[in-house]
Every structure is written in structure tokens, then in C-alpha cells.
C-alpha positions in Angstrom: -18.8 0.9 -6.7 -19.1 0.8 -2.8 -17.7 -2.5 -1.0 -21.4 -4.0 -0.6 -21.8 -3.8 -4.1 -18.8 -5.6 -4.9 -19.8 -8.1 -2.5 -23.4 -8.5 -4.0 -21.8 -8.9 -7.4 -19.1 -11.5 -6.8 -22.1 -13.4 -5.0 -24.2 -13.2 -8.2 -21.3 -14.2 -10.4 -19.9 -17.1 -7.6 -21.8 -20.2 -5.7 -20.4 -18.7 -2.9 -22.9 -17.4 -0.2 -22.8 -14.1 0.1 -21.3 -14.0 4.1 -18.1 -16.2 2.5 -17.8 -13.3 0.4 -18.3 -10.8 2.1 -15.3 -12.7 4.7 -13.1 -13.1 1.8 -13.5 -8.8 0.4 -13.0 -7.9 4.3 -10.2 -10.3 4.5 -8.2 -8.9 1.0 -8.8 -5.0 2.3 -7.5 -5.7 5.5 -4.4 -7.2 3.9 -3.9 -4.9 1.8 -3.8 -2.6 4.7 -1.5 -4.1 6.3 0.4 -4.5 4.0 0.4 -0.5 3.0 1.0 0.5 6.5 3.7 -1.7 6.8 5.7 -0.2 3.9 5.9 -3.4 2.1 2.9 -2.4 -0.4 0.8 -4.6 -2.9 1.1 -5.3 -6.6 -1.1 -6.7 -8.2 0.1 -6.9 -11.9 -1.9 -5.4 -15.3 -4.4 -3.6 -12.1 -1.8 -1.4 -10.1 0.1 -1.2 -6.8 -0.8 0.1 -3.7 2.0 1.6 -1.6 2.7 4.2 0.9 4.0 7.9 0.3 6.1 10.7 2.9 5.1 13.7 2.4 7.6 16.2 3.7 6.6 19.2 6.1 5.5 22.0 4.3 4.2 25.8 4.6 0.1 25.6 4.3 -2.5 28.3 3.8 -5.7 28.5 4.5 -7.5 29.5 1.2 -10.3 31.4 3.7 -8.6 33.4 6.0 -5.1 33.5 3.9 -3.4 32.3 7.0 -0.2 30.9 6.8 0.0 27.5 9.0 2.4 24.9 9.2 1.3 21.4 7.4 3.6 18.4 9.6 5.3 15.5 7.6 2.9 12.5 7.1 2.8 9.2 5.2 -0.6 8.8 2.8 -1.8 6.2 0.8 -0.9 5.8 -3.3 -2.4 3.5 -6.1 -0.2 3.2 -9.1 -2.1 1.9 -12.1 -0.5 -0.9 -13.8 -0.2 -0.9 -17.6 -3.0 -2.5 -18.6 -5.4 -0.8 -16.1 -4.3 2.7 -18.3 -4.8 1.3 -21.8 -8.6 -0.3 -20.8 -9.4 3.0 -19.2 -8.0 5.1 -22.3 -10.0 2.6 -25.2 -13.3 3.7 -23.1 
């Protein structure tokens, strides 16, 4: 599901018009940005948490040319599913 989608469907399931909700999706992914880059993260309970992760330095190598290169330290996004979010997914 791409973000217009979700837009489009929370306007068919909502009285809302569709630029309120489209404010309001832009608004909670901007947050939850923030939030990540900040280091402070976001739970949202029986969905999952959002949070960033440091990745230390390491030794690369380019799978092409074999090349050994070095890969520097870096912070990258994580999602944690929550409980709930595991057993829906595993029942199919």
C-alpha cells in the first residue's frame, strides 16, 4: 500500500475530505520522523515500534569486483513488530 492509497482509503471509510487526510497521514509520518531521528522512537502498542539503530564501521566488499572497501558507522531506521502485529500475520 503506497501513502496515496492509504489516504484514499481512510477518506472512503471517514467523512473527512480527502485533503484533511491527507494533512493528518503527512502530519503522523513527519512525526514519526522526528521522532526516529531524534532517538526518542515510537510505539505504538499490538502494531510495533519504530526506532533508530548504530551500525558500527565495518569491512565491505563489493560482490562485483571482490574489492575490499571500508563501510563507515551510520544510524538506520528499525520497525519492531509488536505482539499482536506477529500473531495476525502468522494466522494468514
Amino acid at each position: 500500500m503506497k501513502k496515496i492509497d492509504l489516504v484514499q482509503n481512510l477518506t472512503e471509510n471517514t467523512s473527512l475530505p480527502k485533503s484533511d487526510v491527507k494533512l493528518a497521514v503527512d502530519l503522523i509520518i513527519a512525526s514519526i520522523t522526528q521522532s526516529i531521528v531524534s532517538g526518542e522512537g515510537v510505539e505504538i502498542r499490538g502494531f510495533g515500534g519504530f526506532l533508530k539503530k548504530h551500525r558500527k564501521a565495518r569491512q565491505g566488499i563489493n560482490p562485483k569486483t571482490s574489492e575490499r572497501t571500508q563501510v563507515e558507522e551510520k544510524y538506520v531506521p528499525f520497525f519492531k513488530p509488536g505482539k499482536f502485529l506477529k500473531e495476525i500475520v502468522n494466522k494468514g
